[in-house]
C-alpha positions in Angstrom: -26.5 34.4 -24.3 -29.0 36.8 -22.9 -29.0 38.7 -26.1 -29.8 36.1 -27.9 -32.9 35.1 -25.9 -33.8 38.9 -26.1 -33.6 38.2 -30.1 -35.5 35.2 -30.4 -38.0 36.6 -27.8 -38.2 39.7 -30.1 -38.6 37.6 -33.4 -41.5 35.4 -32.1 -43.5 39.0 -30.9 -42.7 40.2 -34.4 -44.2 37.3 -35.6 -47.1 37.2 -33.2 -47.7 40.3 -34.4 -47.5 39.6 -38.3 -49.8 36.4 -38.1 -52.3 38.9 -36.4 -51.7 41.4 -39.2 -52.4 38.9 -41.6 -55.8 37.6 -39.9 -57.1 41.0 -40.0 -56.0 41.6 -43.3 -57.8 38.9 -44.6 -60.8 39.6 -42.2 -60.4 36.0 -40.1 -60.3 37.2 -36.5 -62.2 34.3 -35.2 -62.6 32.3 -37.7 -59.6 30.9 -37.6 -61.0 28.5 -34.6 -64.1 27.9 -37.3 -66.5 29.7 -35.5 -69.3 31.5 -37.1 -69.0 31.0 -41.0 -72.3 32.8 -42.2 -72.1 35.5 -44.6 -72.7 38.8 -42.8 -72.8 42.2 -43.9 -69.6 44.2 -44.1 -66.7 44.6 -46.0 -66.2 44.5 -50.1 -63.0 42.2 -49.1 -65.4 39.9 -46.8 -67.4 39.1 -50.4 -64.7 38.0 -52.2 -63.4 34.8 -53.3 -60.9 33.0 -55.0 -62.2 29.9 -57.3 -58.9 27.7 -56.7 -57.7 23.9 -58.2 -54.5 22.5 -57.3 -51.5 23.6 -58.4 -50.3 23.9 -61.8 -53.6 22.6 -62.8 -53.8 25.0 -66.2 -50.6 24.5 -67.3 -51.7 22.7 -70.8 -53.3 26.3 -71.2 -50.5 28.8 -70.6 -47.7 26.3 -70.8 -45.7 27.8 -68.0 -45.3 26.1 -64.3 -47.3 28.0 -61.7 -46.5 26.6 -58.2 -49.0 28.5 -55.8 -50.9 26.8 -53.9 -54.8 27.1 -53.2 -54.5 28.4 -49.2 -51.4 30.9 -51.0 -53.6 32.0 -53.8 -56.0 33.3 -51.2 -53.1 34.7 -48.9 -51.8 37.1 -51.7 -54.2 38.3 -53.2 -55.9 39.0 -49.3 -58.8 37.6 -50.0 -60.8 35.7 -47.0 -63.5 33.2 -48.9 -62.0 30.1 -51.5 -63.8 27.5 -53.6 -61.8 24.2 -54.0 -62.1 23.2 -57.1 -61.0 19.2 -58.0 -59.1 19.0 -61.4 -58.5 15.4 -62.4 -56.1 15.5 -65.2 -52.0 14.2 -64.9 -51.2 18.1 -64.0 -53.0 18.4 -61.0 -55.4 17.1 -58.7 -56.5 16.5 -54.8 -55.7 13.1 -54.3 -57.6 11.2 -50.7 -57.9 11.7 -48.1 -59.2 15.3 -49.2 -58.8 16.3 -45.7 -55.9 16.6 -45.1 -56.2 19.7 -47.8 -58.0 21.4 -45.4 -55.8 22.5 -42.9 -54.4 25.1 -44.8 -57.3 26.5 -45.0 -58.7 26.6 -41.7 -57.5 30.7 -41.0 -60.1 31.3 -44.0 -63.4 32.6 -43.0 -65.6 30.3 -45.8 -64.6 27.2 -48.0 -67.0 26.1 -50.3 -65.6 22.4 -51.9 -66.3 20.9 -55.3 -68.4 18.1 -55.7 -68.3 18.0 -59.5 -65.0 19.4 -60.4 -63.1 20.7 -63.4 -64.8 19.4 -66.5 -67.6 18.1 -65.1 -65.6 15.6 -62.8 -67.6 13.4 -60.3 -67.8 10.4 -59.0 -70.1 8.5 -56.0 -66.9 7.5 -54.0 -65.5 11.6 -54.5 -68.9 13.2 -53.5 -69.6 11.0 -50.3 -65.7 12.0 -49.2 -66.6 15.7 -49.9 -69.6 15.4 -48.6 -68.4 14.0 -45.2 -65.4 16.3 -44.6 -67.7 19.4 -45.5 -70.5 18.3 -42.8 -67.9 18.3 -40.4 -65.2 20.8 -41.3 -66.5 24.2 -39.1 -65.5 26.7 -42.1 -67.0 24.8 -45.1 -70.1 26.3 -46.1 -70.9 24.9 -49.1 -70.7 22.3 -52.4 -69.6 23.7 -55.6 -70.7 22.1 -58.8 -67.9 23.5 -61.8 -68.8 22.9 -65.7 -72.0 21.1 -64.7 -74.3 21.8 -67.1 -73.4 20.6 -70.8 -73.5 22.6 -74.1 -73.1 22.3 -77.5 -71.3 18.7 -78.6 -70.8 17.6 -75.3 -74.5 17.6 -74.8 -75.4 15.8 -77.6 -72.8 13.3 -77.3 -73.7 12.8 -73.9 -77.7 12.6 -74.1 -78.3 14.7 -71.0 -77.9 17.8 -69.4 -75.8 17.7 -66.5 -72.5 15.9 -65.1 -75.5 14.3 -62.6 -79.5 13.9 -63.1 -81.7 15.1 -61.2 -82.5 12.2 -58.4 -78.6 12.4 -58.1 -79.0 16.1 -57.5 -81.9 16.0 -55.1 -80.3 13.1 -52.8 -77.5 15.4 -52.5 -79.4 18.5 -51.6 -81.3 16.4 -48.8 -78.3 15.3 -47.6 -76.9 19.0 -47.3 -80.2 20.4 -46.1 -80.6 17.9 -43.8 -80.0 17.2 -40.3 -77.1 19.2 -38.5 -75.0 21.3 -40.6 -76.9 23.2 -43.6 -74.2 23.3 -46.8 -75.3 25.3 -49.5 -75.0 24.1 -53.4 -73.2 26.9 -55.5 -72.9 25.9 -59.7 -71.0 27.3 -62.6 -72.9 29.5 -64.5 -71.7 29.9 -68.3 -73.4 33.1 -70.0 -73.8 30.2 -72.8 -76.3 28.5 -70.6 -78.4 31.4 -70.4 -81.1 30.5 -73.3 -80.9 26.4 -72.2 -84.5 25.3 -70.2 -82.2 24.3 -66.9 -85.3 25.8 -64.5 -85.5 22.0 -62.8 -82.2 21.6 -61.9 -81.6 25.5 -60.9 -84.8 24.9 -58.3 -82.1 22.8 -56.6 -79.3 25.2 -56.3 -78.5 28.0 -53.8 -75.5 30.4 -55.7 -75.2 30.7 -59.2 -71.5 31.9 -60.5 -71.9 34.0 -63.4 -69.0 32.9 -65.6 -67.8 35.1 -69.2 -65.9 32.3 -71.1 -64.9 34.5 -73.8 -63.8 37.4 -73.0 -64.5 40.1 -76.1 -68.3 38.9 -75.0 -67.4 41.5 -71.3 -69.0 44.0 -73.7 -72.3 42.1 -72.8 -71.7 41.3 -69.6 -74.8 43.8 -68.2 -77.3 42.4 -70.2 -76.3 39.1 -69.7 -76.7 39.8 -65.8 -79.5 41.2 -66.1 -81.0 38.1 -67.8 -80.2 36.0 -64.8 -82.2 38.2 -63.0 -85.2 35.9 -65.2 -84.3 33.3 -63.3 -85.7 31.5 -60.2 -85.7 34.4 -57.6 -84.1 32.1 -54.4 -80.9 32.2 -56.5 -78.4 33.9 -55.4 -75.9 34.9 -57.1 -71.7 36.0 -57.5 -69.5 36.8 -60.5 -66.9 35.1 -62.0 -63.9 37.4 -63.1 -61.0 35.6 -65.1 -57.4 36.8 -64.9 -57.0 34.4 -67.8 -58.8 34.0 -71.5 -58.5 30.0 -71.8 -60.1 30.6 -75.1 -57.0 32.9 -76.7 -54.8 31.4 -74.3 -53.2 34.7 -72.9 -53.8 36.9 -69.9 -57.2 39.3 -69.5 -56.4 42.8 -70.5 -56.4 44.9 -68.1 -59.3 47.3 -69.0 -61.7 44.1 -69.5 -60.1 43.6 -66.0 -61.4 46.3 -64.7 -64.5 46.1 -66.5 -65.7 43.1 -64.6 -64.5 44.2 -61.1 -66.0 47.7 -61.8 -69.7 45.8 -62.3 -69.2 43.5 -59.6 -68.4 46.0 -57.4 -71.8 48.2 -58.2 -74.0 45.4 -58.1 -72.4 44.1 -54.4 -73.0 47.7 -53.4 -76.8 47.3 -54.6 -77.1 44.1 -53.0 -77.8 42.4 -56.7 -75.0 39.5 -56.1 -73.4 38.6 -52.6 -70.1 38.3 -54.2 -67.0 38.2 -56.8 -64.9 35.1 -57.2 -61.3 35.4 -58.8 -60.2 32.7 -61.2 -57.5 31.0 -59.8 -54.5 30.3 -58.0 -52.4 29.1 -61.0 -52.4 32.1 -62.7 -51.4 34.5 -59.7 -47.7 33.8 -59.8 -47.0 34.1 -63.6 -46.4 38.2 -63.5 -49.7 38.9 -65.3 -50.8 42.3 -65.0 -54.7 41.1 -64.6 -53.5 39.8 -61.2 -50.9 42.7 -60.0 -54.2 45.2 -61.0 -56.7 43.0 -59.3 -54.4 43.3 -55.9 -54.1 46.5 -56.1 -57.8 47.3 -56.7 -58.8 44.8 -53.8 -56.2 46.9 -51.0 -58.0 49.5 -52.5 -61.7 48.6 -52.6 -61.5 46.0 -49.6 -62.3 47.8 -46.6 -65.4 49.8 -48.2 -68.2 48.9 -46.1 -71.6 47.1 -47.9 
């Protein structure tokens, strides 16, 4: 009997021990209790994040069942920042209450939540649930606004610009910038949108996530960045790295891979962007090689300091 009280007393240090492993490794310490989410200087790994919808949510893209989860996503590939991203289609979506989502994430250091979601999703009833749970969730730090702007048909079809107009926009900015807690308002940034006249809505916004949809255009990813860089100067700005062309429907290769991580990478170390964001959790348990490289380039790039 007393050896088995020794085992069990031995299996919950080793596991004391692991859980500690793991909040270092994915550069928590405190923040596990929600204390102090602020982006600071330090680590490559403290500037990356994983862009994350619920599970399985691209199936009708890649056709095979993915089953990790958001918090998971983050866990494996040891990254400490994710975006929640609401997908409202029949394969996957964060149903009410939305909290309930968010204790899972609570060892993360920063959650940033959508309030237009995959496709330009929104709804009053969604953004004043999101907008409550951020205001008083300690690690949330933000609103994330995904496919936002319109382009091509969808523009014209729709007569307008944006999933929301800008009244809608600036009541929801007041609201974060307003009393108590300070959220910031993050957006999807196509390259596609670069030559649109967006300049009233983007005085509005905090982070801008450089997205490559297609991903032969890589070749112009520079050039494209640096074109941002015309835009209002209080933006701040991350990139978007795919593991997945939706366009072609097949996984990133990897030197296009490495192209975007490489470029990321140089401009966090000149202090151009404040981060990367890794696109997503439903792709990081099919065996693609853009995700097993991406790993291994983050264990080796994570603990550089900024």
């Amino acid at each position: 009997m007393d050896d088995v009280k020794d085992s069990v007393r031995i299996n919950r240090r080793q596991l004391l021990l692991a859980s500690m492993g793991l909040a270092a490794g994915l550069g928590v310490g405190e923040m596990a209790l929600g204390q102090d989410c602020e982006a600071k200087k330090g680590t490559v790994r403290d500037r990356l994040w994983l862009f994350a919808s619920p599970a399985n949510a691209d199936y009708p893209y890649h056709q095979r069942r993915s089953l990790m989860t958001p918090a998971e996503g983050a866990f494996y590939l040891d990254v400490p920042n994710i975006l929640m991203i609401q997908n409202h289609t029949k394969w996957g979506e964060f149903v009410s209450p939305l909290s309930q989502y968010a204790i899972a994430l609570r060892p993360l250091k920063r959650v940033v939540w959508s309030l237009v979601g995959s496709s330009g999703y929104t709804t009053p009833e969604y953004r004043a649930e999101v907008m409550e749970m951020a205001k008083h969730t300690p690690n949330f730090t933000g609103l994330y606004m995904d496919d936002f702007f319109f382009t091509g048909k969808k523009r014209e079809r729709e007569g307008r610009q944006a999933a929301l107009t800008l009244d809608e926009l600036k009541g929801i900015r007041e609201q974060a910038q307003g009393p108590g807690k300070k959220l910031d308002i993050w957006v999807t940034f196509y390259t596609d949108l670069l030559a649109l006249p967006l300049g009233d809505y983007l005085k509005l916004i905090d982070v801008l996530t450089l997205w490559t949809w297609r991903s032969e255009d890589l070749q112009h990813l520079e050039s494209n960045f640096r074109k941002t860089e015309q835009l209002p100067s209080h933006l701040r700005k991350t990139l978007g790295c795919y593991f997945f062309d939706f366009t072609k429907r097949e996984p990133l290769p990897i030197p296009q891979m490495k192209l975007q991580c490489e470029a990321g990478l140089e401009w966090l170390r000149q202090g151009k962007i404040e981060g990367i964001v890794f696109l997503s959790n439903s792709e990081e348990d099919l065996g693609f090689e853009s995700v097993e490289w991406t790993r291994k380039w983050i264990r080796k790039v994570g603990n550089i300091k900024l």
